[in-house]
N, C-alpha and C positions, 0 to 999 in steps of 0.2 A: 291306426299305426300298422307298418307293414309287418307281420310277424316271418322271422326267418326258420326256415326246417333245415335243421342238421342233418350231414347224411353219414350216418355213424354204422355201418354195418349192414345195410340196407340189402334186400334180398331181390332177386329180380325173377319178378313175376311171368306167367304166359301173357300174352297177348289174348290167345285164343280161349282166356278162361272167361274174360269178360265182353259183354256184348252192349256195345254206345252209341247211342242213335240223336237223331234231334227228332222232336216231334212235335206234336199240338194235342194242349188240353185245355179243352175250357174257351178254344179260341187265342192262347198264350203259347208263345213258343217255351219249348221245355225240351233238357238232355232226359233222357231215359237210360237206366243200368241196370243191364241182368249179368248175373254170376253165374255162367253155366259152367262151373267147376268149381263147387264149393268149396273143394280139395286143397285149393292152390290158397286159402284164407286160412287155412289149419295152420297154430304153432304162433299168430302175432293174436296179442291180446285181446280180449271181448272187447274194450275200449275204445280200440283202436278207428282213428275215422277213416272212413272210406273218400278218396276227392276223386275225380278228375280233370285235370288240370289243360286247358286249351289254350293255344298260343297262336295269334296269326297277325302279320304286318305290324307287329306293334302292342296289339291289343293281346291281355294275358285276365282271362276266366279262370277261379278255382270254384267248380261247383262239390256243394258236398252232399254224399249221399249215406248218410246216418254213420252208424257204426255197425262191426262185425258185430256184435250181438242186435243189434236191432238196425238193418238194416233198410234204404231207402231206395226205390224204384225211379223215381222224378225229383229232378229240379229246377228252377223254373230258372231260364237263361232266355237274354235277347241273341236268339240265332241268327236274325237277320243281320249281325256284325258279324257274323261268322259265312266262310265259304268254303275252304277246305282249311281248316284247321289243322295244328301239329296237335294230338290228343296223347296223353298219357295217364294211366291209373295210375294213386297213389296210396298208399296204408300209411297213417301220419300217428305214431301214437300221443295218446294225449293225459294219460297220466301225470301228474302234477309235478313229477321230478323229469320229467323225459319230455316235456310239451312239446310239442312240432318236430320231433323225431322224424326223421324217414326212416318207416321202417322195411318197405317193398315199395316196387315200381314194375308198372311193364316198361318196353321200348317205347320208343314213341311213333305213333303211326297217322297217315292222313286221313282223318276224316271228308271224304268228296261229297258235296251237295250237289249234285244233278253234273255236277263232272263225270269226265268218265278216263280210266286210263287207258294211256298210250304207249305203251311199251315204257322204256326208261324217263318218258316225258309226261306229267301231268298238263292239262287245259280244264280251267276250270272260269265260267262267266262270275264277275263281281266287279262292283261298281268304284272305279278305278278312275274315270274323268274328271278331268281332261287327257290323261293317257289315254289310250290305246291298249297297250300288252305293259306287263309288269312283268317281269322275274323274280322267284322267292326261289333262292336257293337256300336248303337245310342241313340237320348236322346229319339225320338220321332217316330222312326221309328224302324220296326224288322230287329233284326239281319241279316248279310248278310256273306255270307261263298264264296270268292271270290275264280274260282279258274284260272289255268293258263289257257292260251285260246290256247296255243298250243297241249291242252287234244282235241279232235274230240267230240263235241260235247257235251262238257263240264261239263255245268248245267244239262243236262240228265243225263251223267254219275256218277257226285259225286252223284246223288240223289238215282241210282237204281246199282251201283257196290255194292255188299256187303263187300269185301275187305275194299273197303273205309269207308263205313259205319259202319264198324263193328271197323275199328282203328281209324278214324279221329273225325266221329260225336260223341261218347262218350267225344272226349277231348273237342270242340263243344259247346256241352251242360254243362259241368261242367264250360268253362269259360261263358256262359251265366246266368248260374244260381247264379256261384260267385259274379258276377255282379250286380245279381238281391237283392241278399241279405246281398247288401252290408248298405240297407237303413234299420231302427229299425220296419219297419210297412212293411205289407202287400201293394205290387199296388191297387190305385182305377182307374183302367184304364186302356190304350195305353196299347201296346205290351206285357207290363209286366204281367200284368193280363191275358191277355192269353196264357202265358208261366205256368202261376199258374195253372191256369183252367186244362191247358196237364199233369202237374205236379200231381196233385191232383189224375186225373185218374192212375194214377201208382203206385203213393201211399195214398190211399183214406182213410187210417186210419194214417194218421201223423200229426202230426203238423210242419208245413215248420218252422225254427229255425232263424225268422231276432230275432233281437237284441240277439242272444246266440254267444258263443265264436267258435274260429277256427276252434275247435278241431270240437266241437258239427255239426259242418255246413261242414266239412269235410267227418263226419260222414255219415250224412244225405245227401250229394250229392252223397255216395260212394250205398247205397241203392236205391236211385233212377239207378243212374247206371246201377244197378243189375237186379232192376225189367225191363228197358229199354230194355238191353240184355235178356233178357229172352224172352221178349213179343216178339221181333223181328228175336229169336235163330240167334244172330249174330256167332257163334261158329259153328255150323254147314251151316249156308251161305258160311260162309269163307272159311270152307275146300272143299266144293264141287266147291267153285269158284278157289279154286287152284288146286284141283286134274289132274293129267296129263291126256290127253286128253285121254289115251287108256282106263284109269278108268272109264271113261263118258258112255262110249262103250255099 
């Protein structure tokens, strides 16, 4: 039975007080959690369970790692469903009148497994076939553009093919931006804002269009677009990336 956690008062934690890994013991993939600031546990009950909770395409892990008074270092997860996950620490109390309380959380952050970051764009290899690329856009973490892991060497390659870059991230970015501007205001923050910030430099005399109609934000994605390709001459990438080898010559 699914048990539900109430978020009654809930305090929010650092990030940087805990440290989340995936690992191997025994031969078993396993999360591992160290507390490098015990400080930030001070004030919620000895009782209290320690989770951290993993979310990706669907798939949602709560692994637990003991209690603030006794404490636990490993948990034994299949990592292998995991590739970059959205992770978040939870203090859950469990007291019999308060059960499945939230009591603290951090934010939620990506765990990359041999990804690497791209400035406002994650690439990360996971096995995704018969696609190709996947998009997972988040509430609180930047975009991730997943691709098949049977490409060699995956996350490098979507990132410096111009072939791909030149067809795939233009559609990419218009579904991030769709996204972005789907709320009436400007971001004050997270990812989104600095999606603006990149935005901006491309088109440094517009006004980004939230609360205007389809057509208008159709518009206006379709110019970012243009200026993108340009600045990157994805047109002449492409064709020198296809030319037959004796043309190279």
């Amino acid at each position: 039975m699914r048990k539900t956690i109430r978020l009654t008062g809930r305090r929010q934690l650092a990030q940087a007080a805990f440290d989340f890994r995936f690992s191997e013991l025994g031969g078993r993939p396993v999360g591992t959690l160290a507390i490098s600031d015990p400080a930030a546990l001070r004030g919620f009950p000895a009782t209290s369970e320690i989770r951290v909770k993993l979310t990706e395409n669907k798939l949602v892990r709560v692994l637990s790692f003991g209690t603030i008074a006794k404490p636990a270092t490993v948990a034994d997860i299949d990592s292998e469903v995991f590739r970059a996950p959205s992770c978040q620490v939870r203090i859950v109390n469990r007291a019999q009148d308060r059960d499945g309380m939230l009591l603290g959380s951090t934010r939620e952050w990506t765990l990359t497994s041999g990804g690497e970051p791209d400035g406002i764009l994650l690439f990360q290899a996971a096995p995704i076939a018969p696609r190709l690329w996947s998009l997972d856009i988040r509430d609180q973490e930047p975009p991730i553009v997943y691709i098949d892991e049977s490409i060699p060497n995956a996350g490098l390659w979507a990132r410096t093919d111009p072939v791909f870059g030149a067809c795939v991230v233009p559609a990419v970015v218009t579904e991030i931006m769709r996204a972005i501007l789907e709320s009436r205001e400007a971001p004050e923050g997270g990812w989104e804002d600095d999606w603006m910030t990149w935005v901006m430099e491309l088109l440094p005399n517009t006004k980004p269009p939230f609360g205007a109609s389809y057509e208008e934000k159709t518009k206006w994605i379709d110019e970012l677009l243009d200026a993108f390709a340009a600045r990157h001459n994805f047109v002449a990438g492409a064709r020198a990336a296809l030319a037959p080898a004796e043309d190279k010559s």
